[in-house]
LUMMAR-579065 format. One record per atom (N, C-alpha, C): x negated, y, z negated. Coordinates in steps of 0.2 Angstrom, whole numbers, plus 5000, padded with zeros to 4 digits. Example, Ala and Ser with C-alpha at 12.3 -4.5 7.8 and 13.67 -1.06 7.14 Angstrom:
BEGIN
493449724961493849784961493449844961493649894965493249954964493650004961
END
This chain:
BEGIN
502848955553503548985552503848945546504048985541504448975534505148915536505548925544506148885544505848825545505248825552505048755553504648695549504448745544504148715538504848675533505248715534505748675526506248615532506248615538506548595544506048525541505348525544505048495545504848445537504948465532505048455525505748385525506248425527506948405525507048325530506748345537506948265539506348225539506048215534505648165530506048135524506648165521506748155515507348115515507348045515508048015512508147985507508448015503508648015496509448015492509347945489510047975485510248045483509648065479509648115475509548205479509348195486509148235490509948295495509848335496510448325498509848335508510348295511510148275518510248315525509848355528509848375532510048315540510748365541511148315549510948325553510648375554510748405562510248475563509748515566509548575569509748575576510048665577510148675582509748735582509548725589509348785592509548835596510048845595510348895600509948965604509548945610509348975614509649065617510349045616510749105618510549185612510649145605510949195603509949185597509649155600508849155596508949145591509449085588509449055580509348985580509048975575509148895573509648905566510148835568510648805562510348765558510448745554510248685551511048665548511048605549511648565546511448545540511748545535511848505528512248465526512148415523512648385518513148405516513748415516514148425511514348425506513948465501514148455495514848485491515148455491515748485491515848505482515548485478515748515469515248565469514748605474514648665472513948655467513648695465513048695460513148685453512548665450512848655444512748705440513348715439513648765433513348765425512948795422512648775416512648805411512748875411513448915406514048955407514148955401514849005400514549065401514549105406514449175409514549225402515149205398515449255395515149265388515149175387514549155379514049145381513849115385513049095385513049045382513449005382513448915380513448865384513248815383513148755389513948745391513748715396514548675398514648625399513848575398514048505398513848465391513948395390514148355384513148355383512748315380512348305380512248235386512848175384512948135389512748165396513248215399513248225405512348265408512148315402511648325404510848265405511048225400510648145400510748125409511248115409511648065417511348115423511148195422511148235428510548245429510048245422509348255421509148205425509448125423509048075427509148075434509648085435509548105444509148175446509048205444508748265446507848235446507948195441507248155440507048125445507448085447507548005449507248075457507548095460507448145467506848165467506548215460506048265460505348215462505348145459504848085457505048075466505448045468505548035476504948105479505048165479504848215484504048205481503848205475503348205473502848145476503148105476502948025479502948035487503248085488503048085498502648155499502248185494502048235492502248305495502948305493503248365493503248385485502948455486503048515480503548555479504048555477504748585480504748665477504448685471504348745470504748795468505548775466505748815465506648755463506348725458506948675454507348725451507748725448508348755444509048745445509348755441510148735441510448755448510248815451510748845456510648795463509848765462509648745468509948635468510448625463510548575462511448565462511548515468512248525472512448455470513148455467513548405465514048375470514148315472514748295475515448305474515848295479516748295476516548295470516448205467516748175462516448205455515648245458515348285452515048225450514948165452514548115448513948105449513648125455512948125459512748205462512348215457511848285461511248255465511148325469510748305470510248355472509548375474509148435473509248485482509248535482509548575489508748625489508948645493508248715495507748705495507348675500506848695503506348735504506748805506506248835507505648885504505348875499504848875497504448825495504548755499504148705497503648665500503248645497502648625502502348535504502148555506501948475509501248465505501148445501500548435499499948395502500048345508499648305510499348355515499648395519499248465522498848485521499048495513498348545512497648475513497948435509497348385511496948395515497548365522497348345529496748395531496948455529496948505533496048545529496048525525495448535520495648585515496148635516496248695512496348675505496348735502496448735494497048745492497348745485498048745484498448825483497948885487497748955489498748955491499048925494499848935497500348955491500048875487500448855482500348905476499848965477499648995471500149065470500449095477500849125477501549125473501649165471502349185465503049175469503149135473503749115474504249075472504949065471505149035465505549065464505949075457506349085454506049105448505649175444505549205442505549155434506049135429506249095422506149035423505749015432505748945430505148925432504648975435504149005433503248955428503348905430502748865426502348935422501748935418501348965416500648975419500348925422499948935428500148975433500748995436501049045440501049105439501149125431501349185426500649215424499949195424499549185421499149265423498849305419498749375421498349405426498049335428497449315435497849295439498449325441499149295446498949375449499049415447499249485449498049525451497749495447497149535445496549485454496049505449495449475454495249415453495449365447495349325442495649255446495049215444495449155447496049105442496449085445497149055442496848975442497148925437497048865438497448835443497148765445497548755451498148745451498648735456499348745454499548655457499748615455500048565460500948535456501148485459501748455455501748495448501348475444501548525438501948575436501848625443502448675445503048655442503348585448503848545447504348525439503748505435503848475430504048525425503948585424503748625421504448655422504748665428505348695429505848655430505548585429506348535430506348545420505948555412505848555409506148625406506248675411506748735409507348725411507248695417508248655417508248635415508048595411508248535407508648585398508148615397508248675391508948715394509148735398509648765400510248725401510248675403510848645403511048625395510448615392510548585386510948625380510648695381510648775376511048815381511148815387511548865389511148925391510548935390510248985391509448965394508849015395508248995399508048995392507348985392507048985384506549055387506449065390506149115387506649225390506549265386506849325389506149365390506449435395506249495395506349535399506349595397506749645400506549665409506149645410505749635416505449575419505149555428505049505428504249505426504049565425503249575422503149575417503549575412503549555404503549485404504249475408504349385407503649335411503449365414502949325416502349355411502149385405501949365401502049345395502849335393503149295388503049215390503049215398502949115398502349115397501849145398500949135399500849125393501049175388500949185379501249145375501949135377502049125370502349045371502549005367502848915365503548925365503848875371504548845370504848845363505248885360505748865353506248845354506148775354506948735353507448755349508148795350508548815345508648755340
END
């Protein structure tokens, strides 16, 4: 089950950069599980002007954020979590907005599993995510057809802390299109253009 899985993911993880899972409840009455969170109280980070499509932070500040986002993503990778779906919205700031840190779980994988367990990286090949931030081995035309896709691992990761990274910087994703089946042929096809 998708809860038990990010449940089971989150109280592994302790991490500056992380944001920290306090508490599950299981409330037997009403057949839900809570999960407590952290507190982030500065909210996600905010990385344009809705209005312009321009960045809203210094290069300083995206340098200071980038490296925390890093400094987390190397932590989850090091305990061989695949987190699968990095981007600005999934990255929560404190009060003071000095410390981010990465949030959502649920589509992330445990990589040592598949190990343990013999399987292949068959889970990880599925299209879940955030559509713009979307690695190119994800996007690939053998994603949808009969065709085999290249394996998928951390690289996911890298690939979409490297479109946040361009979004905070530019204000915008690098790549458009008018659909998410064009855009996943504009990431497959075409090369990042730094403005």
């Amino acid at each position: 089950d998708k809860l038990k899985k990010e449940i089971a993911i989150m109280k592994r993880l302790r991490h500056r950069h992380i944001v920290q899972l306090k508490e599950v409840i299981d409330d037997a009455k009403s057949k839900k599980v809570f999960m407590i969170l952290e507190f982030m109280e500065g909210g996600q980070v905010i990385w344009q002007d809705e209005i312009t499509q321009t960045p809203l932070m210094t290069v300083e500040q995206v340098r200071r954020t980038f490296r925390q986002v890093l400094l987390g993503l190397e932590y989850l990778h090091y305990q061989g979590i695949i987190h699968r779906d990095i981007k600005p919205a999934n990255l929560l700031w404190t009060a003071d907005r000095e410390t981010v840190k990465i949030s959502d779980f649920g589509v992330s994988h445990l990589s040592g599993v598949l190990k343990r367990s013999g399987s292949n990286d068959q889970a990880l090949r599925k299209t879940e995510g955030s559509p713009a931030f979307m690695a190119p081995e994800l996007c690939s035309p053998n994603t949808f057809g009969k065709g085999e896709r290249p394996g998928v691992g951390k690289g996911i990761d890298i690939w979409a802390l490297g479109v946040t990274l361009f979004c905070l910087l530019f204000g915008r994703t690098p790549f458009k299109a008018p659909n998410e089946y064009e855009l996943f042929n504009v990431i497959w096809r075409e090369a990042v253009v730094i403005p």
